[in-house]
N, C-alpha and C positions, 0 to 999 in steps of 0.2 A: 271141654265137654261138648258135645254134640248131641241136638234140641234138635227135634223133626217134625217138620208140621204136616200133616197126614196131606195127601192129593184128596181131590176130587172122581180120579180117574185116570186115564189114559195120558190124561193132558198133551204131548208133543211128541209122544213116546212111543214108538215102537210100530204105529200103525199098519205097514205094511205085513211087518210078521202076524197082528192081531187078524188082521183082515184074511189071513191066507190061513189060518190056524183054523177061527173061527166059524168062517164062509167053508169051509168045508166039511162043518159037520149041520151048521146052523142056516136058515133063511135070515135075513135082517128082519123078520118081524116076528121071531121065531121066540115066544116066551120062554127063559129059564128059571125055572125059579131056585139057581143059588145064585144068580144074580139080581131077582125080584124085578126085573122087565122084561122087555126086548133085548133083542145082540146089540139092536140096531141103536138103542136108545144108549142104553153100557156104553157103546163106543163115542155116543154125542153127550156126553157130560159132560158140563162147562167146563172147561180149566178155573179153578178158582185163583183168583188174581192174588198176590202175595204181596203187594206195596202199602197195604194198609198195614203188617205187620210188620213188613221192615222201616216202614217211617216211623213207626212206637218203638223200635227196639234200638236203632241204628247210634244214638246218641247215649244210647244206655253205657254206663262204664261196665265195661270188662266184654264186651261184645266185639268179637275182633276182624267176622266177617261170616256172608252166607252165602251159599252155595242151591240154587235152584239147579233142580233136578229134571232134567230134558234128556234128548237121546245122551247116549253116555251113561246113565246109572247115576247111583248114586256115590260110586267110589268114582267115577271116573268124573264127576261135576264135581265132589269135593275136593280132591286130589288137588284141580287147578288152582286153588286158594288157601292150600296149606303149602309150608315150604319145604324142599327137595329135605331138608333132613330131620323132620319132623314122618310119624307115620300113624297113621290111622287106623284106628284098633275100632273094628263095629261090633253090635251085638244082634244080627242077622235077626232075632228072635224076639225083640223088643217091642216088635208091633204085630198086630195079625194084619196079613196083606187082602187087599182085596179081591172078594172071589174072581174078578174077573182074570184077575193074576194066575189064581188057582186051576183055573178053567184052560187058559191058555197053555200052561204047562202041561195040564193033563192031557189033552186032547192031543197038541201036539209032540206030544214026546221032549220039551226044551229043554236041553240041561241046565242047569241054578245056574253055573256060569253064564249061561247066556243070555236068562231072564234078570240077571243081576247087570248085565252091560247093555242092557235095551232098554227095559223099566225103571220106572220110576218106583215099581213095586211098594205104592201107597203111601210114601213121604214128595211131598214135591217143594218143600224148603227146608234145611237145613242150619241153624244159625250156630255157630264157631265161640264160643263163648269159655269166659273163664269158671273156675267151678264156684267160685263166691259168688256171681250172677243168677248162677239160674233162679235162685225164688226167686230176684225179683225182675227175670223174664217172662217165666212164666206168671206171676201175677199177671205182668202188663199185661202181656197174650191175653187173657181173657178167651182162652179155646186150647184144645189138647194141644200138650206139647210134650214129645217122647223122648226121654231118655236113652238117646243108642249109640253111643260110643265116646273114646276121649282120641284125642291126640296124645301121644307122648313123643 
């Protein structure tokens, strides 16, 4: 099973496309409100740090390995810690992505493919887990944790 812990933002992802997407319709200090601030703020949202959750979960039985989510996507960060004859089955639709995702895409014409191999499009950890695990992953988590996809 595959467990997604929602991003903060932008985090490591894609900047240059956001900045050339965005900046050309927006000022950085330019209010939006389907993102509830600035361009300028949207874009500086902390990366939230993910080692508090994998030191609670890493020891957990049936947790087999996880996948942060940086440039690359998210198929292309999980990819590298499942093995070549194993494949990964998502459910694209599991989370609502964050507007600024939405925003990006709208504005600049991106096709999914592409916003799927740049973004982190709102998960930025992934944990690899067995399906007898997940309650008591997610208990430990103590914060969302999304349901979107298996390995088989």
């Amino acid at each position: 099973m595959l467990l997604g812990f929602p991003s903060t933002g932008l985090h490591t992802n894609g900047y240059s496309l956001a900045r050339k997407v965005l900046f050309s319709e927006y000022e950085v200090t330019d209010h939006v409100d389907e993102l509830g601030t600035t361009v300028g703020d949207a874009m500086l949202d902390v990366h939230k740090s993910y080692l508090p959750i994998i030191r609670k979960m890493r020891d957990l039985e049936g947790v087999n390995g996880f996948s942060h989510i940086t440039g690359g996507g998210i198929m292309g960060n999980t990819k590298r810690v499942v093995p070549d004859e194993l494949t990964i089955q998502l459910d694209w639709e599991a989370w609502k992505r964050p507007a600024i995702f939405e925003l990006i895409q709208e504005l600049g014409n991106v096709p999914e493919d592409d916003m799927r191999a740049t973004f982190n499009l709102g998960i930025g950890l992934i944990a690899i887990v067995d399906t007898d695990a997940v309650e008591d992953l997610k208990e430990l988590a103590e914060e969302e944790v999304i349901e979107m996809g298996t390995i088989v």
